[in-house]
C-alpha positions in Angstrom: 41.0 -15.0 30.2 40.6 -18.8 28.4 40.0 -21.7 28.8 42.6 -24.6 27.4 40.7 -26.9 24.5 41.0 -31.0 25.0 43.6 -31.1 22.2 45.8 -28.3 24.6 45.8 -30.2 26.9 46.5 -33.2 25.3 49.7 -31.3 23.5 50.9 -29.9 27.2 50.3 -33.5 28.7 52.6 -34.6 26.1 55.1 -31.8 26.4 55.7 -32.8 29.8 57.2 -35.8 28.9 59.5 -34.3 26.4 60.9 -31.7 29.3 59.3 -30.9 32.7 59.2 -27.4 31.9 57.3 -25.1 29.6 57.6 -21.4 28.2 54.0 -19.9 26.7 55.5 -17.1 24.4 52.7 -14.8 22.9 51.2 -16.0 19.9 49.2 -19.7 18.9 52.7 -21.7 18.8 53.8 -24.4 22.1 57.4 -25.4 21.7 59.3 -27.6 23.2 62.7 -29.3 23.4 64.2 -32.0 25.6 67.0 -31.4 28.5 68.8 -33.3 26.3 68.5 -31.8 23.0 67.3 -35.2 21.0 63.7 -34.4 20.9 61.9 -31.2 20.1 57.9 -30.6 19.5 56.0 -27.8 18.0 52.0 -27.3 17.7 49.8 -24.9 16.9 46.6 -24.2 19.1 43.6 -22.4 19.1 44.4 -20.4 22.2 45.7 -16.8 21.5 48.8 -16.5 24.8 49.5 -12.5 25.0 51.8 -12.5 27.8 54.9 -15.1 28.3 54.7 -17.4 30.9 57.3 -19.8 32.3 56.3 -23.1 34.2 58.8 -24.7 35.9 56.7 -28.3 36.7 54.7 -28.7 33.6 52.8 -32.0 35.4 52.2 -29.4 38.6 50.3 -27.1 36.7 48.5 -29.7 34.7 47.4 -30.9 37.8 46.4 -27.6 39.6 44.2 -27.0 36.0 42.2 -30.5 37.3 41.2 -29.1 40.2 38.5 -27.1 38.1 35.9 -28.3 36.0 36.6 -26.5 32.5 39.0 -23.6 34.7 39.4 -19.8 33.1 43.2 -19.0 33.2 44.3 -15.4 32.9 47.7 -15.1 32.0 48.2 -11.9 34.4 51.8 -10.1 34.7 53.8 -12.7 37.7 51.2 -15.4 37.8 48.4 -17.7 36.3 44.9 -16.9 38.2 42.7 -19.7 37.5 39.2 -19.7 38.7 36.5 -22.3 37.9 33.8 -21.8 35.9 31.1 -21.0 38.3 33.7 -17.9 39.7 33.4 -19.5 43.6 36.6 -21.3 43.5 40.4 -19.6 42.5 44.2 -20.2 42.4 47.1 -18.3 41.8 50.2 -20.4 40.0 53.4 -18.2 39.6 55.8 -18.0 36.7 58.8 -19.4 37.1 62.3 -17.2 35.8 62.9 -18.4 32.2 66.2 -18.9 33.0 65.3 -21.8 35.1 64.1 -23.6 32.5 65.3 -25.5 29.0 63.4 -23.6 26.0 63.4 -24.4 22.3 64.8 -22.3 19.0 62.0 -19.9 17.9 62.7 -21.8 14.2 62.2 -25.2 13.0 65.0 -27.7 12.4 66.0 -28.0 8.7 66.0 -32.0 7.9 69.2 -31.8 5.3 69.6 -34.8 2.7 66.3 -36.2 3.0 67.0 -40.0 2.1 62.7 -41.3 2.3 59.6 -39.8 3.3 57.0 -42.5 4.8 53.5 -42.3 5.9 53.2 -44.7 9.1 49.6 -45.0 10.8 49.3 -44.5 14.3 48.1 -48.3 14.3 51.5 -49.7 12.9 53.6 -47.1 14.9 51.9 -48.5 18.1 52.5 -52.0 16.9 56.1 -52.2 16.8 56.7 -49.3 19.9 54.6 -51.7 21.6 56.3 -54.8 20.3 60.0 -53.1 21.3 58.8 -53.5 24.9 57.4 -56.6 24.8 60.5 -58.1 22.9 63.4 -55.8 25.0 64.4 -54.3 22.1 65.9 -50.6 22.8 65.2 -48.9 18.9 62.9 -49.2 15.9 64.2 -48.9 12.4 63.7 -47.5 9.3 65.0 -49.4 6.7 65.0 -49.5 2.7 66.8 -52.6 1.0 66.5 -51.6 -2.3 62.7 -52.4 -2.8 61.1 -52.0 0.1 61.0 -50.0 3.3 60.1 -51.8 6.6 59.4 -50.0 10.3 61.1 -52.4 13.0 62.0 -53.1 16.4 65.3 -53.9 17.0 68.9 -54.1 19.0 71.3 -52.6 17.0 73.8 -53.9 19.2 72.9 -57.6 19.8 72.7 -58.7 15.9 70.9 -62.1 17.2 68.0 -60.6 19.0 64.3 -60.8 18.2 62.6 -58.2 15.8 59.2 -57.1 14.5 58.9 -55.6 11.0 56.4 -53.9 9.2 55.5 -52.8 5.7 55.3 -49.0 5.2 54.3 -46.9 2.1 56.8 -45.0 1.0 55.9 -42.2 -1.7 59.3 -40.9 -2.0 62.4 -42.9 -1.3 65.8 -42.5 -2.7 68.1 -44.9 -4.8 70.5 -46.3 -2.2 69.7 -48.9 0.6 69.9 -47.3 4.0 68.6 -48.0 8.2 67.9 -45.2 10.0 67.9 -46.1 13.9 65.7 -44.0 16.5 66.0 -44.9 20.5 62.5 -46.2 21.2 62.8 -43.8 24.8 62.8 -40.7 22.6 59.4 -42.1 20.7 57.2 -39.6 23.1 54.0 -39.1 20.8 50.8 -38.0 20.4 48.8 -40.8 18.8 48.1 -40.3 15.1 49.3 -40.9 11.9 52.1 -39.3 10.8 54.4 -38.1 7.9 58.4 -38.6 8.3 61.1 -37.6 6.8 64.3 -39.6 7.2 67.6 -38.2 6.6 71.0 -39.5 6.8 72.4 -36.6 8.7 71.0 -37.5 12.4 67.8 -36.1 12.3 64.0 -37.7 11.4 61.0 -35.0 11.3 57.2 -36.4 12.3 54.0 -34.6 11.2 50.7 -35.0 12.2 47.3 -32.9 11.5 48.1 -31.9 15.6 51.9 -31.8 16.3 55.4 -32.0 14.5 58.4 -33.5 16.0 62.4 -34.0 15.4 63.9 -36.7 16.9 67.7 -37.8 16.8 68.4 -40.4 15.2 71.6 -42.9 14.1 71.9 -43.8 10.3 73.1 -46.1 8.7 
């Protein structure tokens, strides 16, 4: 029996909006991919899961754990039984059949041809997802002109449409200019500040002291 820490919970939360679904597999790892293969997440947690679990409604159960103050889950053979803290009050949430459900690769993605790797604060990440909504704007870019790499919002597609840029620090960039598009609706993070690698082969890798992610990407 456990109980789920803050930052769990936080990381399931987040899952949820990557897929609906969610498979526990034993061990400290939570993985997760999207329906639609452009987004996949992977944390490590404090929690120990021995038995595999499948959640159909990730949201559902999320919401069934706020019914209790600090709940115990036991991860039993067919079902979750969670029970508050004080023992009075109980639930039973049953697994759902893997096979209903979109699960990740056991193994992280390999980012090939790596063409930068940035450092972007949460702060400045915020900014300019923020300012792609304010402005309409559908992507934020990555782009290196030869001296300097900026983090943007932008419209690939409408040339004469407002933008917000930032500044980044780059610590390893290569040679050649590029701009590295991401679609602003596959920008489902955790806030913090993060590590990415850009590569020029469709795929961009985020890293944070909590979770990694690999988002598809367009490149230029």
């Amino acid at each position: 029996m456990m109980q789920f820490s803050d930052t769990t919970l936080s990381i399931l939360k987040n899952f949820s909006e990557i897929n609906p679904s969610v498979l526990f597999k034993p061990g400290q790892s939570l993985r997760t991919i999207s329906p639609q293969k452009t987004v996949m997440a992977a944390a490590n947690v404090e929690e120990t899961f021995d038995t595999p679990a499948a959640v159909y409604d990730l949201s559902r159960f999320l919401s069934t754990l706020s019914l209790f103050d600090k709940p115990n889950i036991d991860f039993e053979n067919n079902n979750f039984r969670i029970k508050s803290s004080n023992g009075k009050a109980e639930t039973t949430y049953t697994y759902a059949s893997e096979n209903m459900i979109v699960t990740p690769p056991e193994n992280d993605i390999s980012v090939p041809d790596i063409a930068a790797t940035v450092n972007v604060t949460w702060d400045d990440l915020q900014k300019v997802i923020r300012a792609a909504g304010v402005l309409q704007l559908t992507e934020i870019q990555f782009a290196f002109d030869g001296n300097d790499v900026t983090l943007s919002a932008v419209d690939s597609k409408n040339p004469s449409s407002d933008t917000y840029s930032t500044a980044l620090d780059a610590p390893d960039v290569s040679t050649n200019p590029f701009k590295i598009l991401i679609k602003v609706e596959n920008l489902k993070l955790i806030p913090g500040d993060y590590t990415i690698a850009l590569s020029s082969k469709g795929i961009t890798h985020f890293k944070s002291d909590t979770v990694q992610y690999w988002i598809a990407c367009e490149a230029k």
